[in-house]
C-alpha positions in Angstrom: -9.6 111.7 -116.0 -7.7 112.8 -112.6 -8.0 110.3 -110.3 -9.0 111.8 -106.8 -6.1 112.1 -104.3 -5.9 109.7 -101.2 -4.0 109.7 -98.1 -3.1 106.6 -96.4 -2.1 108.1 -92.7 0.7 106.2 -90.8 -0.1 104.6 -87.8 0.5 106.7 -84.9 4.0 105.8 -83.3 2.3 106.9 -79.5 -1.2 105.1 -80.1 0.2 102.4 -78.0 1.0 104.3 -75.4 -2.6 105.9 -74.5 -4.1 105.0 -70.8 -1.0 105.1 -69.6 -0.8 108.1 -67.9 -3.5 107.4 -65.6 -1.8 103.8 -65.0 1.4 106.3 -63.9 -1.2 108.2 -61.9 -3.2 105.2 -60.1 0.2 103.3 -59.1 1.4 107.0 -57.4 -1.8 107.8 -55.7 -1.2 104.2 -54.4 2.4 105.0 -53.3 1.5 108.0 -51.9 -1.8 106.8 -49.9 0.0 103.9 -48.5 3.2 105.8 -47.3 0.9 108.5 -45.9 -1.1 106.0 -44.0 1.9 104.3 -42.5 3.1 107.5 -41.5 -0.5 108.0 -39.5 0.4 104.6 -38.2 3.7 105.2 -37.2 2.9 108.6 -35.5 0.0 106.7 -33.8 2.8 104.6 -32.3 4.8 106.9 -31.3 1.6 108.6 -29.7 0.8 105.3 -27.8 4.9 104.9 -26.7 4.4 108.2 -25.1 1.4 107.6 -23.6 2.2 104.1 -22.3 5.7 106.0 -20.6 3.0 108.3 -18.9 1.2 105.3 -17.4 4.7 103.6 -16.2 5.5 106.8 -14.6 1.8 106.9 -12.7 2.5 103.7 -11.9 5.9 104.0 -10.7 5.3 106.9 -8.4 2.3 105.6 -7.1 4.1 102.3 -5.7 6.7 104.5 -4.4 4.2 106.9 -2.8 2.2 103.9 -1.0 5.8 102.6 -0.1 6.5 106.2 1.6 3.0 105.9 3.7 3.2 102.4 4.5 6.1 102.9 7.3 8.6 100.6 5.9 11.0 103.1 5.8 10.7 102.9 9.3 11.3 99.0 10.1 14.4 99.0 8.4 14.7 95.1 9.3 11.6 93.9 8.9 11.1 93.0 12.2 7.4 93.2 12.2 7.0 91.6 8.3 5.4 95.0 7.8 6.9 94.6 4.3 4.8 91.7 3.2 1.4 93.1 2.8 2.7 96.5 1.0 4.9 94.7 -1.5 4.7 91.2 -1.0 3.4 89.8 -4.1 0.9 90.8 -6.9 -2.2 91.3 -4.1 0.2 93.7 -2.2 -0.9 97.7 -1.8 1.7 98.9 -3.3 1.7 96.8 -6.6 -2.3 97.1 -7.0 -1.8 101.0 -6.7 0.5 100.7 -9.2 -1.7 98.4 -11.9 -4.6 100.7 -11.0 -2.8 104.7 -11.4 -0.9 102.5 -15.0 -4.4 101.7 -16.0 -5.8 105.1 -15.8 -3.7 106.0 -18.7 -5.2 104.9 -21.6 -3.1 103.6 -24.5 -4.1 103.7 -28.1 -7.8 104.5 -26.5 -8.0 101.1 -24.8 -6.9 100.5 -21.2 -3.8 98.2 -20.6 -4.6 94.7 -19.1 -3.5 93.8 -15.9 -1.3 91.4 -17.7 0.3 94.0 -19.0 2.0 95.5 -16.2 4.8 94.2 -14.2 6.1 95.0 -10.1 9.4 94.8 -9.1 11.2 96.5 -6.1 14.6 96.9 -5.2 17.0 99.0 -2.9 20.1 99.8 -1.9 23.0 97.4 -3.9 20.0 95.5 -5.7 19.6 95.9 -9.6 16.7 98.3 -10.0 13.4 96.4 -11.7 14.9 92.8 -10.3 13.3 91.9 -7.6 10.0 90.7 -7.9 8.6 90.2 -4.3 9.9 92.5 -1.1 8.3 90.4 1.7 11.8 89.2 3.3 15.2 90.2 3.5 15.7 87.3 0.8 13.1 87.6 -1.3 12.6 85.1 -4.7 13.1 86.9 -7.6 13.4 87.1 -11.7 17.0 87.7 -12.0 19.8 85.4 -12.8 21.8 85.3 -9.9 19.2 85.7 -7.8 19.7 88.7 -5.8 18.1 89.2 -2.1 17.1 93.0 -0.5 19.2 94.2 1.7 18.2 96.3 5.0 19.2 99.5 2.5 15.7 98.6 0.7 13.7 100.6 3.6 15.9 103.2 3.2 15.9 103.6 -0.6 13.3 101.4 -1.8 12.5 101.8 -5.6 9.9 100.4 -7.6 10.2 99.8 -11.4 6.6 99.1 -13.8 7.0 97.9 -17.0 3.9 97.7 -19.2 3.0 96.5 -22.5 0.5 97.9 -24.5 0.2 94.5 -26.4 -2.5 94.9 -29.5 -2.9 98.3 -31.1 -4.9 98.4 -33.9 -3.2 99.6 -37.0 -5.1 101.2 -40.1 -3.6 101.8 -43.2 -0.4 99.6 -42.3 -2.9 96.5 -43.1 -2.1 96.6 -46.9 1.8 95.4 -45.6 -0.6 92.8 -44.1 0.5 94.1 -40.7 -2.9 93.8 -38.0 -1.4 95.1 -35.0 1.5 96.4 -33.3 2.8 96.8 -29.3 3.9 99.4 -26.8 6.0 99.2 -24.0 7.8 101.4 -21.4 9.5 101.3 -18.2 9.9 103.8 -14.7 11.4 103.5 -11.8 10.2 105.8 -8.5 12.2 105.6 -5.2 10.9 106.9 -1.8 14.1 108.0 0.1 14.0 108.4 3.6 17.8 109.6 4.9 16.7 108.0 8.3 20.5 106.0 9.1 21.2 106.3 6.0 24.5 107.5 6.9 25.2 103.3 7.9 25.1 102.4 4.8 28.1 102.5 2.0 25.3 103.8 -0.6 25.4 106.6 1.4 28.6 108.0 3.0 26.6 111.5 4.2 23.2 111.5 6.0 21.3 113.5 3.3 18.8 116.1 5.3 15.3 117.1 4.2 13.5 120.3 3.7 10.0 119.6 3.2 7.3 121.9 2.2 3.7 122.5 3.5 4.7 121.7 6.9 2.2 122.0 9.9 3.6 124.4 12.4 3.9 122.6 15.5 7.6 121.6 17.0 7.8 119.0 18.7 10.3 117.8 21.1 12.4 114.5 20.3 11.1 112.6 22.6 9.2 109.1 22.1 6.0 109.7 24.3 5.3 105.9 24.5 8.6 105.0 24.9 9.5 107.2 27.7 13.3 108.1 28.0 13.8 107.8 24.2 13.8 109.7 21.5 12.5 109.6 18.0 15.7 109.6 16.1 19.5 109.6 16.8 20.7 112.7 16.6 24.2 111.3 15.8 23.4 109.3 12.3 19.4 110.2 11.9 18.7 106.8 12.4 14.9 105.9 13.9 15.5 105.0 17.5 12.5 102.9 17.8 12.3 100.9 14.5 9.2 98.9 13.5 5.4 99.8 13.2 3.2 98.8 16.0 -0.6 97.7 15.2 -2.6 95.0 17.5 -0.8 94.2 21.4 2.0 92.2 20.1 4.7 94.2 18.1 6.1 97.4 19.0 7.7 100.1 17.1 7.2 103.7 16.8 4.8 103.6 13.3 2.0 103.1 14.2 2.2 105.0 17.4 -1.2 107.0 18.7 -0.8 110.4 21.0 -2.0 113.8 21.4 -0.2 117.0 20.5 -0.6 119.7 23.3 0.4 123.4 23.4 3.4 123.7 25.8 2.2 127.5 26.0 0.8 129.0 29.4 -2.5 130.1 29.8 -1.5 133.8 28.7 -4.1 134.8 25.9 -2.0 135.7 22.9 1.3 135.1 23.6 3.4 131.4 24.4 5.0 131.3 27.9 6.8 127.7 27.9 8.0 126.5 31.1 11.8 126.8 32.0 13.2 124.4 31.5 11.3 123.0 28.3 12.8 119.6 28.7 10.5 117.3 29.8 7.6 118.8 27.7 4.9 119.9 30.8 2.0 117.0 30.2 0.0 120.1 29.6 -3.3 117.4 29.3 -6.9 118.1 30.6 -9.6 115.0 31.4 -11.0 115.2 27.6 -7.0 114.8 26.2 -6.5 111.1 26.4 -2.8 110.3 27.4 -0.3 109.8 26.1 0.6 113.1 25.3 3.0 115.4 23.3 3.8 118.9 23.9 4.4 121.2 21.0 4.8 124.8 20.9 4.5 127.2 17.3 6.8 127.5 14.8 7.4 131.3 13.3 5.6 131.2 9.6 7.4 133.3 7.4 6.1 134.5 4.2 2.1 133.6 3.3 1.1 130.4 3.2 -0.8 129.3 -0.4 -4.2 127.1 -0.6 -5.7 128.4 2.3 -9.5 128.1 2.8 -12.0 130.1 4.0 -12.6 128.7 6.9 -9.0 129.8 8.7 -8.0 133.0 7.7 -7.8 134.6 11.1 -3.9 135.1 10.9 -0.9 133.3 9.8 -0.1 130.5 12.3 -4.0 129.5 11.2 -3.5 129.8 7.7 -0.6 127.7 7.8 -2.0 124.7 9.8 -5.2 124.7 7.4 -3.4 126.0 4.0 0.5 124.6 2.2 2.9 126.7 4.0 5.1 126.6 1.0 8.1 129.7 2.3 9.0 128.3 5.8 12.2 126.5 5.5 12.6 123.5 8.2 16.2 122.9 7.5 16.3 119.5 8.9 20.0 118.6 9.7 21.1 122.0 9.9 21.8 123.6 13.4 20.5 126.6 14.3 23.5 128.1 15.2 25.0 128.0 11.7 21.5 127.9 9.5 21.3 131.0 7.3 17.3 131.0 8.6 16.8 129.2 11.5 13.8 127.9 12.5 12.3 129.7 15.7 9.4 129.5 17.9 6.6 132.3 17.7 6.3 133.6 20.9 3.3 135.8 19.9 1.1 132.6 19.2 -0.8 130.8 22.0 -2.1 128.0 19.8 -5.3 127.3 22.7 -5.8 130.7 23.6 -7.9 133.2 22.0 -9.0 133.0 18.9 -8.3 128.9 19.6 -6.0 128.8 16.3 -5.2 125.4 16.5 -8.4 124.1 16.7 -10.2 126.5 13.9 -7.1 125.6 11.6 -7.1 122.0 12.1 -10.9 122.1 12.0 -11.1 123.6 8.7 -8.0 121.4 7.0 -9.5 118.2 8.0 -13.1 118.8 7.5 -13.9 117.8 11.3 -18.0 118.6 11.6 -18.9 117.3 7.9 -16.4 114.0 7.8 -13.0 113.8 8.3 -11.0 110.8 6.7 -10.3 107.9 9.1 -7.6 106.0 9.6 -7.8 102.1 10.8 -4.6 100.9 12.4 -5.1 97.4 13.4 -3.3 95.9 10.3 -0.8 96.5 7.5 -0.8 98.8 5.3 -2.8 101.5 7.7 -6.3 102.0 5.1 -7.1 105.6 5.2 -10.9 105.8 4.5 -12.5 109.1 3.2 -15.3 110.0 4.2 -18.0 112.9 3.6 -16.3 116.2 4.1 -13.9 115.1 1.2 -13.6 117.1 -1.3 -13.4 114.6 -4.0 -16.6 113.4 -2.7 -15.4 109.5 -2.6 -16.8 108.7 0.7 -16.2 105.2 1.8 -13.2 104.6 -0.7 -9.8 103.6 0.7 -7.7 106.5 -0.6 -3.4 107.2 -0.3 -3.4 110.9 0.1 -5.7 113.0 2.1 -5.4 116.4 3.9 -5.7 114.6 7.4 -1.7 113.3 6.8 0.7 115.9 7.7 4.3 116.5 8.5 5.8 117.8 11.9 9.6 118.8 12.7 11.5 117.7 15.7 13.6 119.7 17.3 16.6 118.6 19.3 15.6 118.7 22.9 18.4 117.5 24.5 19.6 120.0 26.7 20.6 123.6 26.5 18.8 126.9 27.2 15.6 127.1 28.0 12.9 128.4 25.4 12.8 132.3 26.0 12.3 135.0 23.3 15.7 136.1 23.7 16.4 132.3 22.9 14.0 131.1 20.4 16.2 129.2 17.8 15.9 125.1 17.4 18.1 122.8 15.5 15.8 120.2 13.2 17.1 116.7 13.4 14.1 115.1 11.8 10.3 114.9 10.9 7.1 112.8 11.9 4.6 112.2 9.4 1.1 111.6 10.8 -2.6 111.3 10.3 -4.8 113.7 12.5 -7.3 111.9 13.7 -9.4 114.5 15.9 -8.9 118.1 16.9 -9.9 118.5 20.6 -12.8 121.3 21.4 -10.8 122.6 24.5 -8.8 125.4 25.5 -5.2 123.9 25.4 -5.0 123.3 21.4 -4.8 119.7 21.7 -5.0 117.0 18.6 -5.0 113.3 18.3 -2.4 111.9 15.7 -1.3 108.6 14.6 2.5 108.1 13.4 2.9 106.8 9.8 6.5 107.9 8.8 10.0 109.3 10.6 12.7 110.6 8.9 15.6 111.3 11.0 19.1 113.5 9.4 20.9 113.9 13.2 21.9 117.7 13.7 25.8 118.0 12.8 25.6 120.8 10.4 29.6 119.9 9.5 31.0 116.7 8.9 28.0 113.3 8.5 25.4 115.9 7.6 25.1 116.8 3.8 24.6 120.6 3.0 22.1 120.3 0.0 18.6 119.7 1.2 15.8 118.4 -0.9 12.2 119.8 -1.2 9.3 118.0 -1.0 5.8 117.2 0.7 6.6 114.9 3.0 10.1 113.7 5.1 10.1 110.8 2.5 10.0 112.5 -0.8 9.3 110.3 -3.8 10.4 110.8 -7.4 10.9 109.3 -10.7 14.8 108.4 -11.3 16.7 107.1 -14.1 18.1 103.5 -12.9 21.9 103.1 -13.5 
């Protein structure tokens, strides 16, 4: 009898082995997951770093910008403590317009605390982001020496914000057991004003100015409420008449109210200035309130951009109510040796027929639905706007409105009479001022209110610099590296 055939089977040299293929598989997807989500994380940082650097650059140029409109740039000195209440401590205009344009940049999705963002100023020899405070000419601040602004902070004044994104929330990082991580970044902003600069050893040339969007109207260089001065020394640039004037007890020529008036004739279309041109005429009428300013047109060359609807009539109104962006005011630069010379337009008679002045300034303004106001009876000068605003924020104090404006000044100090045969001027500086009111008479008068001078003198060879910067306004603002 066979006896049936078994097979005894050996164990399986791999059974010991089984599952662990998905073991292999769960600990990569775990690798994998957790290296992708710290990469999320870590490009969600470097999202945040950029976006708190855009904040600190807001932040930066706004201080700067506030500095520029504040006037200290003309009080060199401090003679008034016009310095105090613009950046003089954490309350100060131009620090809180710095916390507030930082925290309109949101980091990581949340908005940075006030905590977060630090101040400082400095100028001239100082450290840039040192000092803390720019009330005095010694002011307290974090560094060790201590270090104390110079007069060269009004002519170079820079402001440095640092902020710090403190807690951003972190995702997939948490399985390192890491909660939360920080952002910081840091931008300086200066607001240079050549104005003397020449006086100081920062500065062995007086830099000139070329700004843009400049209002057509030359005026003479001559102070109209300090009679027999002028705005700037046409030697060095420097302001003649430092200091900002608000209230009846300081004196300077920010701050200074006066109206502009056509120094044309009363020819319809065409400017006839009297011979000579200096003294301007006192060309004022019983509804111009002394004191008073003459001004005659500047040539506009090219066509000026922005314009609105409401000025189109011709070129010299397009430019007073638009950004005149081609005319080059070569500030510094004689006439006599300037490739385009600035010239008068002896074809415009700004009061005359069709009233140019009036319609232009009318319609850049908003006069007759709510111009912005200024009120100068205290440091810094609040600009309020007001219905005809086209951001529609009436009753909020604002920096920038249409009503501020920039104005060349021509050096008046002798020499042929205006003529057409003779209609070249040499620039030796700007005024930067708020219109207050357009006057509804024939002689193209306007109300203005001094908030800035920059002065570059008119030697087109030797203390002048050749290279001009572009800008907005006489005191241009930008971001800079700190060295």
């Amino acid at each position: 009898m066979l006896k049936p055939f078994i097979q005894h089977r050996r164990p399986d040299a791999r059974q010991g082995e089984r599952g662990v293929t998905m073991a292999l598989v769960a600990m990569s997807m775990f690798a994998v997951i957790a290296m992708a989500g710290l990469s999320i994380d870590l490009g969600t940082l470097y999202q945040a770093s950029d976006e708190a650097q855009r904040a600190a650059d807001a932040g930066a140029l706004a201080a700067a910008r506030t500095i520029s409109m504040s006037g200290i740039t003309g009080d060199p000195t401090n003679q008034t403590n016009s310095w105090q209440p613009v950046c003089g401590g954490t309350s100060s205009a131009a620090t809180l317009a710095a916390i507030t344009a930082a925290q309109q940049n949101l980091v990581g999705g949340t908005t940075i605390p006030a905590s977060g963002i630090k101040v400082y100023y400095s100028g001239g020899s100082n450290s840039p982001g040192t000092v803390a405070d720019c009330s005095t000419l010694s002011s307290p601040t974090l560094s060790t020496p201590p270090e104390s602004l110079t007069t060269a902070f009004a002519i170079n004044p820079i402001a440095t914000v640092a902020v710090t994104q403190p807690s951003l929330p972190t995702f997939f990082s948490r399985i390192w057991g890491r909660t939360g991580s920080s952002v910081s970044a840091t931008a300086s902003a200066e607001a240079f004003n050549p104005s003397g600069s020449e006086n100081f050893s920062a500065s062995a040339n007086v830099v000139p100015v070329q700004p843009r969007c400049v209002k057509p109207w030359i005026v003479p260089n001559a102070d109209p409420l300090n009679p027999g001065k002028t705005f700037v020394n046409t030697t060095d640039g420097s302001i003649t008449t430092p200091g900002v004037q608000f209230g009846s007890s300081t004196t300077g020529v920010i701050g200074e109210t006066f109206t502009l008036v056509s120094d044309c004739g009363n020819t319809p279309g065409s400017c006839n200035p009297p011979s000579p041109d200096n003294p301007p005429k006192s060309n004022s009428s019983p509804s111009t309130p002394p004191p008073t300013l003459d001004y005659v047109p500047a040539t506009v060359s090219g066509t000026p951009a922005a314009v609105p609807n409401c000025a189109t009539a011709d070129t010299y109104q397009e430019a007073i109510a638009g950004c005149d962006e081609t005319t080059a005011y070569q500030c510094g630069v004689q006439a006599s040796s300037a490739t385009n010379p600035t010239t008068v337009d002896f074809t415009e008679n700004p009061g005359r027929h069709p009233r140019d002045t009036l319609r232009g300034t009318e319609c850049l303004i908003h006069q007759g639905t709510g111009q912005d106001q200024i009120q100068n009876s205290s440091l810094p000068f609040p600009i309020i706007a007001e219905g005809g605003n086209p951001l529609k924020i009436s009753g909020s104090q604002i920096t920038s409105s249409s009503s501020i404006v920039s104005l060349p000044i021509y050096d008046s100090g002798g020499g042929a009479p205006f003529s057409p045969a003779n209609n070249q001027v040499t620039i030796v500086g700007f005024l930067q001022v708020f219109i207050n009111q357009a006057y509804a008479n024939p002689d193209g008068n306007v109300s203005v209110t001094v908030l800035n001078v920059a002065g570059c003198g008119n030697g087109a060879s030797g203390n002048v610099a050749s290279t001009a910067i572009t800008g907005t306004s006489p005191v241009p603002v930008r971001l800079i590296t700190p060295p």
